[in-house]
VEXDREN-2710 file (C-alpha; in Angstrom, 1 decimal):
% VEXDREN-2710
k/r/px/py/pz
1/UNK/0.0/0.0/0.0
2/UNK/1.4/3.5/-0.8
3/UNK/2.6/5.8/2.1
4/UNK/2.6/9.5/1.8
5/UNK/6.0/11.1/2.6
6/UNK/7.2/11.0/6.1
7/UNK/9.2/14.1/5.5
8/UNK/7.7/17.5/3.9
9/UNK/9.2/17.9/-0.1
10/UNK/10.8/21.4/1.2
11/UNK/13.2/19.8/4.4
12/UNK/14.0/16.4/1.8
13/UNK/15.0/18.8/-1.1
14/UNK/17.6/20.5/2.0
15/UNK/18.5/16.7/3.0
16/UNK/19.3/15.6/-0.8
17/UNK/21.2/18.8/-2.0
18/UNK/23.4/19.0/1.2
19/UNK/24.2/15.0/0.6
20/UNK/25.0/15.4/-3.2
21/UNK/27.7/18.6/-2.0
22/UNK/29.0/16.0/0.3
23/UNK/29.2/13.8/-2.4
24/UNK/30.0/16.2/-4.9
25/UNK/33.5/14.9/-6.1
26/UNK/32.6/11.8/-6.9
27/UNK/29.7/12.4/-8.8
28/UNK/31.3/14.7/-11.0
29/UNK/33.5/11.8/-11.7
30/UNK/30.9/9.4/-12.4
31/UNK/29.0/11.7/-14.5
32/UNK/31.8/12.4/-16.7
33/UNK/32.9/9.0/-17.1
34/UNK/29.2/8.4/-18.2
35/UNK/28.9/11.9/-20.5
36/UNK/32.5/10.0/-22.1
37/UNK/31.2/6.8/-22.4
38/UNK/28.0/7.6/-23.9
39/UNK/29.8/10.4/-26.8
40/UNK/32.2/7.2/-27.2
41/UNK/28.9/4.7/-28.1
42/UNK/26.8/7.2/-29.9
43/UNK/29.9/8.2/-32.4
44/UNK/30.7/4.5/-32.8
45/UNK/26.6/3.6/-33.5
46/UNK/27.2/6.6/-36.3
47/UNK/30.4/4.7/-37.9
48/UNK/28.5/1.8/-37.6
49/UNK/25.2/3.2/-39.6
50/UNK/27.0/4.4/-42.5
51/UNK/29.0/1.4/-42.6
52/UNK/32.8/2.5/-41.8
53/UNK/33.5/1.5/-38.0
54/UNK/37.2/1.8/-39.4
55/UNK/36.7/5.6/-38.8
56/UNK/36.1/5.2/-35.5
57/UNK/39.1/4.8/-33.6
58/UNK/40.8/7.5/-35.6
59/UNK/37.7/9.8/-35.1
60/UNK/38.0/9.5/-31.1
61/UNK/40.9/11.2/-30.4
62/UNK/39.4/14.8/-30.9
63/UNK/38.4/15.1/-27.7
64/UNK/36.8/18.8/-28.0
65/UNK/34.3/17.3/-30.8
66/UNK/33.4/14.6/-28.5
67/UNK/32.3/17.1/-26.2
68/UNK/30.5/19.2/-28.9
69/UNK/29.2/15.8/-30.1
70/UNK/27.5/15.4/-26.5
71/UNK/25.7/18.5/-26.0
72/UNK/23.8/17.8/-29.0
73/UNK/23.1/13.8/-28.6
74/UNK/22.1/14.7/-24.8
75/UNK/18.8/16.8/-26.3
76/UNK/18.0/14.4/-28.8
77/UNK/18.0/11.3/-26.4
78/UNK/15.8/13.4/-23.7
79/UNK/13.4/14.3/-26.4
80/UNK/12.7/10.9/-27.7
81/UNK/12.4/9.6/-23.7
82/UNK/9.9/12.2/-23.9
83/UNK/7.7/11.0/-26.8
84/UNK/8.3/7.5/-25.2
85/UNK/7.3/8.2/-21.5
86/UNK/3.9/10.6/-22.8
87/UNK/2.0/7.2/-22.5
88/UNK/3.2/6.8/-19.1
89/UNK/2.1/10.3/-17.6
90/UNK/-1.3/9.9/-19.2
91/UNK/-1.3/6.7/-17.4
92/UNK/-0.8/8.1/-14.4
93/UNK/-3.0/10.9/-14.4
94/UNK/-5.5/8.1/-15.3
95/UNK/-5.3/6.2/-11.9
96/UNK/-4.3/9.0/-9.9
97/UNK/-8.3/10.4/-10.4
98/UNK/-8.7/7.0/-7.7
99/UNK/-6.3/8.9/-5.5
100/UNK/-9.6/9.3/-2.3
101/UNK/-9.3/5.3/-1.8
102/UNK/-5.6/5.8/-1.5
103/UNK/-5.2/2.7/0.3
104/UNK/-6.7/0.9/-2.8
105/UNK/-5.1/2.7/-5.9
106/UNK/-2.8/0.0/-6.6
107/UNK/-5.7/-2.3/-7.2
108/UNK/-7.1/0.4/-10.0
109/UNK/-3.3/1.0/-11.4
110/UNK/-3.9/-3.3/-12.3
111/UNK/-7.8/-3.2/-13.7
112/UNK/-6.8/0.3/-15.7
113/UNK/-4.5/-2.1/-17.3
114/UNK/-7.0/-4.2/-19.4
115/UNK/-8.8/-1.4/-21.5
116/UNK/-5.5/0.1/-22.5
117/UNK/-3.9/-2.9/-23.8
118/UNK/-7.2/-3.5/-25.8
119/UNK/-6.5/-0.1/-27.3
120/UNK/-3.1/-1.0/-27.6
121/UNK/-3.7/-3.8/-29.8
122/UNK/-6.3/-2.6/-31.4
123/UNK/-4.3/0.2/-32.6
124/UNK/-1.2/-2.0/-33.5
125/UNK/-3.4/-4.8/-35.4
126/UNK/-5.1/-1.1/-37.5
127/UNK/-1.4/0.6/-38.0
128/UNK/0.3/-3.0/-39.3
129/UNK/-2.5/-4.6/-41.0
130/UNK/-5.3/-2.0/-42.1
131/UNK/-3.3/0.7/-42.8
132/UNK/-4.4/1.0/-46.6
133/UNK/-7.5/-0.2/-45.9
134/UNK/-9.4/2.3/-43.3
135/UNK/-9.4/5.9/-42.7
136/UNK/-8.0/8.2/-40.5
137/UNK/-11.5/9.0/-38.9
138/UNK/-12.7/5.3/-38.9
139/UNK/-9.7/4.1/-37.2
140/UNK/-10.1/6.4/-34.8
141/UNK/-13.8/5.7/-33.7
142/UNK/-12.9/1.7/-33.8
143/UNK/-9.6/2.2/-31.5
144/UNK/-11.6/4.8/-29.2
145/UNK/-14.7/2.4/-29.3
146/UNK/-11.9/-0.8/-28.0
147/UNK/-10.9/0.9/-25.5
148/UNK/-14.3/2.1/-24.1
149/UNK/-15.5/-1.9/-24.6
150/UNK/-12.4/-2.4/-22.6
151/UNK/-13.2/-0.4/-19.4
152/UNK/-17.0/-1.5/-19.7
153/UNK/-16.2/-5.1/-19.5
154/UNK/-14.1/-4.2/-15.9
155/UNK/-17.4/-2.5/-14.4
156/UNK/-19.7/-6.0/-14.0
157/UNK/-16.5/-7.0/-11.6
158/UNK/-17.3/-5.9/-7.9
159/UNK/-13.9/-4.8/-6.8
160/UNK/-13.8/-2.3/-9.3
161/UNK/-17.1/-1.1/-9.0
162/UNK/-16.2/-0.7/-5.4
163/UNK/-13.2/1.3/-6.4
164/UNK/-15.5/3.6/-8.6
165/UNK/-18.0/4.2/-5.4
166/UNK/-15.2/5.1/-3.3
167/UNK/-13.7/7.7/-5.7
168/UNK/-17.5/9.5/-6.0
169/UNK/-19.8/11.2/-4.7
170/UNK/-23.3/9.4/-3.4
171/UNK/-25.2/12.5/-2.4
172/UNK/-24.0/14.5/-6.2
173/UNK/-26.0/13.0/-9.0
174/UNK/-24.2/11.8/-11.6
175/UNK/-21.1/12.1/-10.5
176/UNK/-20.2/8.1/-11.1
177/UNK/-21.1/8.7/-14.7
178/UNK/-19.5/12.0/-14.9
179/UNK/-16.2/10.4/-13.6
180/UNK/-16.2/6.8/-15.9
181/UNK/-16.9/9.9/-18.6
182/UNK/-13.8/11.0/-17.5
183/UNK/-12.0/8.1/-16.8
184/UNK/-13.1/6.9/-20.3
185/UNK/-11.3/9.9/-22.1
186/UNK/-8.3/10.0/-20.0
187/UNK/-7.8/5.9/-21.3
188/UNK/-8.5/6.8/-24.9
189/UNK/-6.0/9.7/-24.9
190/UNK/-3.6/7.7/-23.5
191/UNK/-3.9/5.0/-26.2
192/UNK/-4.3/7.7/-28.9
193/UNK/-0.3/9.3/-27.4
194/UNK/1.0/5.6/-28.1
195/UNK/0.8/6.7/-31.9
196/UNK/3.6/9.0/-31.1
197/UNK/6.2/5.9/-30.3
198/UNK/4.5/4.2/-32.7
199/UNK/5.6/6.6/-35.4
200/UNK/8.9/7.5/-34.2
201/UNK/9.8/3.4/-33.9
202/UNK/8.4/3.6/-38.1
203/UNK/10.3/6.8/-38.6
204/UNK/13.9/4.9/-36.8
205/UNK/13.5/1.6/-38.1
206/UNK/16.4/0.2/-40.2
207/UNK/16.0/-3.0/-41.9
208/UNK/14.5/-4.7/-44.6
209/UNK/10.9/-4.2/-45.7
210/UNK/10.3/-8.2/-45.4
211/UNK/6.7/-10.0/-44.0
212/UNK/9.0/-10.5/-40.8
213/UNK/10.2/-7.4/-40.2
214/UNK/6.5/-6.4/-40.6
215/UNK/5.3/-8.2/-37.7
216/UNK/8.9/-8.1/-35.4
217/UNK/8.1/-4.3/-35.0
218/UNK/4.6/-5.1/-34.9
219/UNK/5.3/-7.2/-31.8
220/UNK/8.3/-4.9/-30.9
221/UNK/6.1/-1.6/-30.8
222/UNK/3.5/-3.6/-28.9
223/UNK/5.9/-4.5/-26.5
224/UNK/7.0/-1.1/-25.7
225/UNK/4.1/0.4/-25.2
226/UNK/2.7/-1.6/-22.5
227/UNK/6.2/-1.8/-21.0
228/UNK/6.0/2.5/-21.3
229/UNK/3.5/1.5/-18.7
230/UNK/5.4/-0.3/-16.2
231/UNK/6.7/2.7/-14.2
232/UNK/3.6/3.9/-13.6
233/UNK/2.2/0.6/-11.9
234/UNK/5.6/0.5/-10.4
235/UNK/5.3/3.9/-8.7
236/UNK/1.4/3.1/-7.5
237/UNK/1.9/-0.5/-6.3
238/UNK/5.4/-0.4/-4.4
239/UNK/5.1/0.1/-0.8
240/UNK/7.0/3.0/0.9
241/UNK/7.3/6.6/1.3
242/UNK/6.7/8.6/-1.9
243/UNK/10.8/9.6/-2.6
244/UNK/11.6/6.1/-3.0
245/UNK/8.6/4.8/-4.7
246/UNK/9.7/7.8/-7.4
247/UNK/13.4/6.8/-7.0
248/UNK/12.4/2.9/-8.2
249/UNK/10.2/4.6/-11.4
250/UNK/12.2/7.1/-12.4
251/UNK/15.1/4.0/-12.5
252/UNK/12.9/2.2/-13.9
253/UNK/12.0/4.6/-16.8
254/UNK/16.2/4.9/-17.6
255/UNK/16.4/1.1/-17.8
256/UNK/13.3/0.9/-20.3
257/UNK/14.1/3.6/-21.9
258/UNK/18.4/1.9/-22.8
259/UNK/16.7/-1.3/-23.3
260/UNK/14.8/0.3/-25.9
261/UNK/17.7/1.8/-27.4
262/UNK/19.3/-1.4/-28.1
263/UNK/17.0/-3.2/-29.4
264/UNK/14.9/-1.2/-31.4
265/UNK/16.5/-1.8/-35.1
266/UNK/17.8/1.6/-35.9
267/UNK/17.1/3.9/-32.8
268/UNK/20.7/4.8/-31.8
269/UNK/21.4/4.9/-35.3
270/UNK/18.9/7.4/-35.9
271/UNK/19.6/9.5/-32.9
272/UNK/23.1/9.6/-34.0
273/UNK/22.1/10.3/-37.5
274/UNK/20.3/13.1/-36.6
275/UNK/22.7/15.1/-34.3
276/UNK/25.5/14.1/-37.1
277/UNK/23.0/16.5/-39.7
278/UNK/22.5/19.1/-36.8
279/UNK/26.2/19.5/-36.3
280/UNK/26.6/18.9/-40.1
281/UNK/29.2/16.3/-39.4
282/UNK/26.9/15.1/-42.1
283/UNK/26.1/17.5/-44.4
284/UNK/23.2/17.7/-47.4
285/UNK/24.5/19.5/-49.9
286/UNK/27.4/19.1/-52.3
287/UNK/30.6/21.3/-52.8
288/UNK/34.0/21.1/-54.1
289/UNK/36.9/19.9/-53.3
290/UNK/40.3/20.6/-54.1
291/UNK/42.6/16.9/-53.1
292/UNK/46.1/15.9/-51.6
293/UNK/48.8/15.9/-54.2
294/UNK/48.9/12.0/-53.9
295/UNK/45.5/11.6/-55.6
296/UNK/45.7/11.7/-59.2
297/UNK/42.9/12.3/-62.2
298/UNK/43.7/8.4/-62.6
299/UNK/42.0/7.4/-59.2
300/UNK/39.0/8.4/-59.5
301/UNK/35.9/8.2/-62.0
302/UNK/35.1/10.9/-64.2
303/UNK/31.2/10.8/-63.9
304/UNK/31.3/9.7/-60.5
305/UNK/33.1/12.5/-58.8
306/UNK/33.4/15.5/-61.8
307/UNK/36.4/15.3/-61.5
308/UNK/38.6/18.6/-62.7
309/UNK/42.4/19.2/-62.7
310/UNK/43.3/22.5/-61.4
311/UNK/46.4/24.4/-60.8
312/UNK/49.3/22.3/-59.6
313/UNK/48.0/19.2/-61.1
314/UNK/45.8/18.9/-58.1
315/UNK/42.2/17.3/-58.4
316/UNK/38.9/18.9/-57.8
317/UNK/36.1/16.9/-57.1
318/UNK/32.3/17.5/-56.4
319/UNK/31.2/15.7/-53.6
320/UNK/29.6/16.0/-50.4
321/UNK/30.7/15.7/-46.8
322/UNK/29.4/12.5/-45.1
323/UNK/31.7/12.3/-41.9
324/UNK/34.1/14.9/-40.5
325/UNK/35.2/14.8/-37.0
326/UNK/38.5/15.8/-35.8
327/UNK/40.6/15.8/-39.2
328/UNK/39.3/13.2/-40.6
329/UNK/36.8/13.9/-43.4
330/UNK/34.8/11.1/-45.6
331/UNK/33.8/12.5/-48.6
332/UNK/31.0/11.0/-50.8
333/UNK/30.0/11.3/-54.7
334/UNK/26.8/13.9/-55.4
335/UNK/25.0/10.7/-56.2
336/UNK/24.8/9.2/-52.9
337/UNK/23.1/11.9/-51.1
338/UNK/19.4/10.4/-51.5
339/UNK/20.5/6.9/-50.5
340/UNK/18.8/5.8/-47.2
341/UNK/20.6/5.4/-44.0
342/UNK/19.9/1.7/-44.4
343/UNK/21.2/1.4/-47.8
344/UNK/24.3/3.5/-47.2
345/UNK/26.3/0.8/-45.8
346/UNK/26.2/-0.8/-49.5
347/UNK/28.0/2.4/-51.4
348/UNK/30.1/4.3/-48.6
349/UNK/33.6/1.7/-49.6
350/UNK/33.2/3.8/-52.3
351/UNK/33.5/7.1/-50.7
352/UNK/37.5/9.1/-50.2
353/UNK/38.8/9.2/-46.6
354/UNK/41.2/11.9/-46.1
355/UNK/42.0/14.5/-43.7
356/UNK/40.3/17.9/-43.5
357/UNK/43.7/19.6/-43.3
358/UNK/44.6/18.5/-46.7
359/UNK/41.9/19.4/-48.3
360/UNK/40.4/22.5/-50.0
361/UNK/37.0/23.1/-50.2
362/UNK/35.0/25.7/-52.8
363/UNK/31.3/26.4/-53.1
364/UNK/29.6/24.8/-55.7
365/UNK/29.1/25.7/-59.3
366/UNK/26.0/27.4/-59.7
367/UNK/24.0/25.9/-62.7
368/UNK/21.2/27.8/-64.6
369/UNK/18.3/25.9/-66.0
370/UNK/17.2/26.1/-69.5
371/UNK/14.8/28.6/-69.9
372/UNK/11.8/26.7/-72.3
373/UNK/11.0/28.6/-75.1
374/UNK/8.6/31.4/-74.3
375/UNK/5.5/31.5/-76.8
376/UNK/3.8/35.1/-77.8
377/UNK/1.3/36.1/-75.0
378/UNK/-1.7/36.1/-78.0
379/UNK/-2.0/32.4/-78.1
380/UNK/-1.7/32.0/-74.6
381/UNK/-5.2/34.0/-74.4
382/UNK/-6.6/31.9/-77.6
383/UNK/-5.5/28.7/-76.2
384/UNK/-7.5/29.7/-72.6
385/UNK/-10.3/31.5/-75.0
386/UNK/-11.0/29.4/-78.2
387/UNK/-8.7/26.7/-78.4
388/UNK/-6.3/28.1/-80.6
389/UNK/-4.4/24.9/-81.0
390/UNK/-6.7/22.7/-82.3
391/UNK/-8.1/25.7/-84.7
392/UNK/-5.2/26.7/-86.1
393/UNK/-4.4/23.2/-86.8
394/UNK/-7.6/22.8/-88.5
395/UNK/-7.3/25.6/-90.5
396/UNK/-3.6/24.5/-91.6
397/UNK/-5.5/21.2/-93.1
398/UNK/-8.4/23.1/-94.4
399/UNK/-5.5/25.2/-96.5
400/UNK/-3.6/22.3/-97.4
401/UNK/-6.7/20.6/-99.0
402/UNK/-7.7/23.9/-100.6
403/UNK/-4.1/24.6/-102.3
404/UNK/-3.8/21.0/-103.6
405/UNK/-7.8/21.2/-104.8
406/UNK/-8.0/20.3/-109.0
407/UNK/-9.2/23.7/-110.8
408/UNK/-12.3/23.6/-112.0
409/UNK/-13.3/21.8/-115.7
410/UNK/-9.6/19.8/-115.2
END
């Protein structure tokens, strides 16, 4: 059964910050080791992705870029445990409208459980199966109508009606319906915030579009959103003061949350994807190049890189940048800047690793288009007006037939 706090929120805030300036040394220590450790991963999930862990270890010793690196990953990671936990606070709020039988919300943290793994799966089997089949507003009636079958087939159970009767108001009419109201569209936006994982675990996923990898994330994306759960239930069914009931699901949370990370097909990859393009180690557009001395016009295709001798027989390429940390750089051909991330494993051997200190780089040609012929404004108005096309066509045939008529009394 849950315990309120022992000790107010302001004198345990005075305990814990006096214990972590005690502590102070250490922690730092930790925490850096951690920050390192993590840059270190997320760099090496990067290599990884684009299919060159051989630039990894030559990558790491810029330490200053590692530290750049980690400022950025650190936002991306907290956002996505965001999106991933929103399912968990709704959750939450959900039982915590039980919170008068206090000595009883665990019991309605377990029966709120039922109608939102209906919604779950009803969502998943609509997302994976139906998708091109039913609409955006029909989908959402049928998950919304699940979940609402869900709670009403808890209410014939006693215990939970008991729960209900204990959270209302006898001598206020309608309050019990007013509140399953409520408690009906608190469960159906919680369901309805699992499309929010759902779509960022579609958005991250890198593999091959097979039947199995269909109904793996299927079965993956189920799985994490009635784990998102978990803390929740945790926090409202472990016994003890409120601090360490929080201390156990906000754990709890982190572990999910790394689990997720490693096997979810293509989540690191994508976080570190993402900050690579936000500190343009990875960049989107291409430029030129000017080479080392050592590479000659001989090395590399023509069509592939436009390739262009300059002054002191040095090469000049146009290419774009798909790795640069430290000095090392990994330049790519124009070509390969709309492959995927999970087809770029198959064509970066074919990208130039060199250093960034050896290299020269220009901005890019600009090239005009071909302006199309422009016709006279007149026809413009007698094509919108009369056609003009098809009657000065016919009038071109009417002449032809008229100058290649026989005279008359031939």
């Amino acid at each position: 059964m849950p315990s309120s706090p022992a000790t107010p929120y302001p004198i345990f805030f005075k305990q814990l910050l006096r214990r972590v300036l005690e502590h102070w040394t250490p922690i730092t220590v930790i925490l850096a080791f951690l920050a390192t450790g993590l840059s270190i991963l997320t760099l090496y999930t990067y290599a990884r992705a684009i299919g060159r862990t051989d630039l990894f270890m030559v990558a790491i010793d810029a330490k200053s870029s590692l530290a750049a690196w980690l400022l950025l990953v650190g936002p991306i990671m907290v956002s996505y445990l965001c999106v991933l936990t929103t399912t968990t606070w709704l959750y939450g709020f959900s039982v915590s409208m039980f919170s008068r039988c206090r000595s009883r919300i665990n019991r309605a943290a377990l029966w709120l459980l039922f109608p939102l793994v209906i919604g779950f799966s009803t969502c998943i089997v609509l997302v994976f199966c139906f998708f091109d089949r039913l609409g955006a507003t029909l989908s959402v009636v049928i998950v919304s109508l699940a979940t609402v079958v869900g709670l009403i087939a808890i209410l014939p159970f006693k215990r939970f009606r008991l729960l209900v009767a204990l959270s209302t108001s006898r001598t206020i009419k309608g309050d019990k319906f007013f509140f399953l109201f409520t408690l009906a569209g608190m469960l159906v936006c919680t369901v309805f915030s699992g499309l929010f994982s759902i779509y960022w675990i579609l958005k991250t996923y890198v593999g091959a579009d097979t039947d199995e990898a269909v109904w793996f994330v299927a079965m993956f994306t189920m799985g994490t959103l009635v784990l998102s759960l978990a803390p929740t239930f945790v926090f409202f069914t472990t016994k003890g003061s409120t601090y360490r009931r929080l201390a156990i699901g906000c754990a709890m949370v982190v572990v999910l949350f790394l689990a997720f990370l490693l096997l979810a097909r293509g989540a690191m990859s994508s976080i570190a994807y993402a900050a690579a393009g936000n500190l343009e180690i990875r960049q989107t557009f291409s430029a030129r190049f000017v080479l080392d001395e050592q590479i000659s016009l001989a090395d590399l295709d023509n069509v592939q890189w436009r390739t262009r001798l300059v002054s002191a027989n040095r090469v000049e390429v146009e290419a774009f940048q798909l790795f640069a940390f430290g000095d090392v750089l990994l330049l790519c051909p124009s070509g390969l800047q709309r492959v995927t991330l999970h087809q770029l494993p198959r064509y970066t051997r074919l990208c130039l690793l060199t250093r960034s200190s050896k290299v020269e780089r220009k901005p890019p040609r600009l090239r005009y288009p071909v302006q199309p012929k422009a016709k006279p404004s007149w026809q413009d108005h007698a094509d919108r007006l009369v056609n003009w096309g098809g009657l000065s066509g016919q009038l071109d045939r009417t002449n032809e037939i008229f100058l290649h008529a026989p005279a008359p009394g031939a």
